[in-house]
C-alpha positions as a Markdown table, in Angstrom:
| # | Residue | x | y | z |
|---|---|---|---|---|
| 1 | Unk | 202.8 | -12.7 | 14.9 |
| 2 | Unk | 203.5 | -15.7 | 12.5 |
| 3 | Unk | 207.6 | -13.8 | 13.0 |
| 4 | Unk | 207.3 | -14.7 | 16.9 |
| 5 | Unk | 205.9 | -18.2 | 16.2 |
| 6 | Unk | 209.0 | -19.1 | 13.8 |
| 7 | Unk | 211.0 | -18.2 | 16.4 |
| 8 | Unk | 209.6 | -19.5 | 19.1 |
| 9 | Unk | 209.3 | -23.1 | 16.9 |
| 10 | Unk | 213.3 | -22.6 | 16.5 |
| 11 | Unk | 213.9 | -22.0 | 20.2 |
| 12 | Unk | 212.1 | -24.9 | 21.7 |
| 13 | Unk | 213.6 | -27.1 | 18.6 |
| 14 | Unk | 216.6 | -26.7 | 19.9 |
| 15 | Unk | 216.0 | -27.1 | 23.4 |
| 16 | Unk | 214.8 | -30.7 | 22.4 |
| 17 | Unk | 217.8 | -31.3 | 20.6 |
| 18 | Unk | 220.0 | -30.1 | 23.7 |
| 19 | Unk | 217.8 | -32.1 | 26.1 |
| 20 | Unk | 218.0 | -35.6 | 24.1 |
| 21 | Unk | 221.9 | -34.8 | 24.1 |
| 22 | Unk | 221.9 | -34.6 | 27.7 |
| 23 | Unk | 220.1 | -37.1 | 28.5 |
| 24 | Unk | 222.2 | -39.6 | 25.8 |
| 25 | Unk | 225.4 | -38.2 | 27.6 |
| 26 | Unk | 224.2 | -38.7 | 31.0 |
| 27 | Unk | 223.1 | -42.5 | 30.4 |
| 28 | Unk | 226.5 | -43.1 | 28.8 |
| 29 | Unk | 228.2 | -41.7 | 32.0 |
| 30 | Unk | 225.6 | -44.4 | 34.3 |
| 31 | Unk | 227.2 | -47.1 | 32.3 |
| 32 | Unk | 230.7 | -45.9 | 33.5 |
| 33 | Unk | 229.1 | -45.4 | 37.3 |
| 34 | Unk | 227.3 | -48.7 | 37.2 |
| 35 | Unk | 230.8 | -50.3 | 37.1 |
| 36 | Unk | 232.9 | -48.7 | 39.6 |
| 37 | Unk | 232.8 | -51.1 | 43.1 |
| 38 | Unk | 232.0 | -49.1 | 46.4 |
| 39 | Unk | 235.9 | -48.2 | 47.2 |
| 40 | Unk | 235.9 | -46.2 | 44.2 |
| 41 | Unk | 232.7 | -44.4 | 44.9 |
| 42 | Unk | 233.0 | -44.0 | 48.6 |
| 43 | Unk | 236.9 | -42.5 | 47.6 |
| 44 | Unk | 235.4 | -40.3 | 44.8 |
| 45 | Unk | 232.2 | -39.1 | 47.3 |
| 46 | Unk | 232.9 | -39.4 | 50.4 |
| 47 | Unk | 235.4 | -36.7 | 50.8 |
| 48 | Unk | 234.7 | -34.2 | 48.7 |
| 49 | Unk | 232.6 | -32.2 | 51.6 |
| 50 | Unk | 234.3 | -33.8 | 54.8 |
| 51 | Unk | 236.9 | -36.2 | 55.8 |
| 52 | Unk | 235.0 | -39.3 | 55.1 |
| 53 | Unk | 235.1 | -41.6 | 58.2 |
| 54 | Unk | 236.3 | -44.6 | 58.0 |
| 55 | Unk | 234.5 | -48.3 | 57.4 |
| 56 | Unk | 234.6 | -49.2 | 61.4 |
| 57 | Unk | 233.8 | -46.2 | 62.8 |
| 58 | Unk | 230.2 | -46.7 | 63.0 |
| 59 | Unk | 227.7 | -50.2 | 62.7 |
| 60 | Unk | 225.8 | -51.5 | 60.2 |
| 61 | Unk | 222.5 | -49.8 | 61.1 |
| 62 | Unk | 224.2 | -46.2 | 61.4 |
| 63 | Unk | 225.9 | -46.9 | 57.7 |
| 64 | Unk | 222.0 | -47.3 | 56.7 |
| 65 | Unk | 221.3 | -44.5 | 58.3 |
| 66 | Unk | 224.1 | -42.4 | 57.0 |
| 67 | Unk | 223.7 | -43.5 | 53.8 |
| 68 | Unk | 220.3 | -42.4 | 53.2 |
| 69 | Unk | 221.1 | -39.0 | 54.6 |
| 70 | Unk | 224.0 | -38.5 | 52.6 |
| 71 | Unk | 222.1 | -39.8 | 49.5 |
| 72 | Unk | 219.7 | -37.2 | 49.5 |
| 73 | Unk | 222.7 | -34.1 | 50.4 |
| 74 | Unk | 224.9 | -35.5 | 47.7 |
| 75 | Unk | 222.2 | -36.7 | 45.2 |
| 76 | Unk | 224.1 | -40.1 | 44.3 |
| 77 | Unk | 222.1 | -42.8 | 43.2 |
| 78 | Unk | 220.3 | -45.3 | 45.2 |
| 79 | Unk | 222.7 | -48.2 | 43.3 |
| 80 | Unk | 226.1 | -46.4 | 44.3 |
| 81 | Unk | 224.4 | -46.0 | 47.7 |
| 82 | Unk | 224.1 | -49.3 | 48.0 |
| 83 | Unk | 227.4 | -49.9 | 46.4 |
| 84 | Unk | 229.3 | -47.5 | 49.3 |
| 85 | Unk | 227.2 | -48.9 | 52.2 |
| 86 | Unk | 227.7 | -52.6 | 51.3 |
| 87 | Unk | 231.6 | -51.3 | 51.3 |
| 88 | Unk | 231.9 | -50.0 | 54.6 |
| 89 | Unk | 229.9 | -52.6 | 56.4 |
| 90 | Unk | 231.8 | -55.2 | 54.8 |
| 91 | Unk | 235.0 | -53.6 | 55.3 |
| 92 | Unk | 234.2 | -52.3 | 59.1 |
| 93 | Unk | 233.6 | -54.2 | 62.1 |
């Protein structure tokens, strides 16, 4: 019994020390995220699926619309969907 709780304690050590890596490595790849401007997102996104419509092809309440939908397929961030929407209605119309 106390052999099964040693390595149990071992296991779930180092599944803490993966999940603190992870979670150090993805903040550090937010910082890189947080400064990229809505062209670069929208280029690096918006395609990868589809071809990615263009910024005039729909209004300013469809690229709301859009955006949310896509947010939640693509599981971006609410900033860089704010990022690529405030792209493509500044860009369209």
């Amino acid at each position: 019994m106390k052999k099964y709780f040693i390595v149990f304690s071992v296991l779930l050590l180092a599944f803490s020390i993966c999940m603190t890596v992870m979670t150090i490595t993805s903040c550090a790849v937010s910082q890189k995220v947080k400064d990229k401007t809505g062209t670069q997102l929208w280029g690096e996104n918006c395609g990868r699926c589809h071809n990615a419509p263009g910024p005039g092809e729909f209004s300013a309440t469809n690229w709301d619309i859009i955006g949310r939908h896509m947010r939640v397929r693509t599981n971006i961030t609410a900033t860089e969907e704010k990022k690529i929407i405030e792209y493509l209605k500044n860009t369209g119309n």
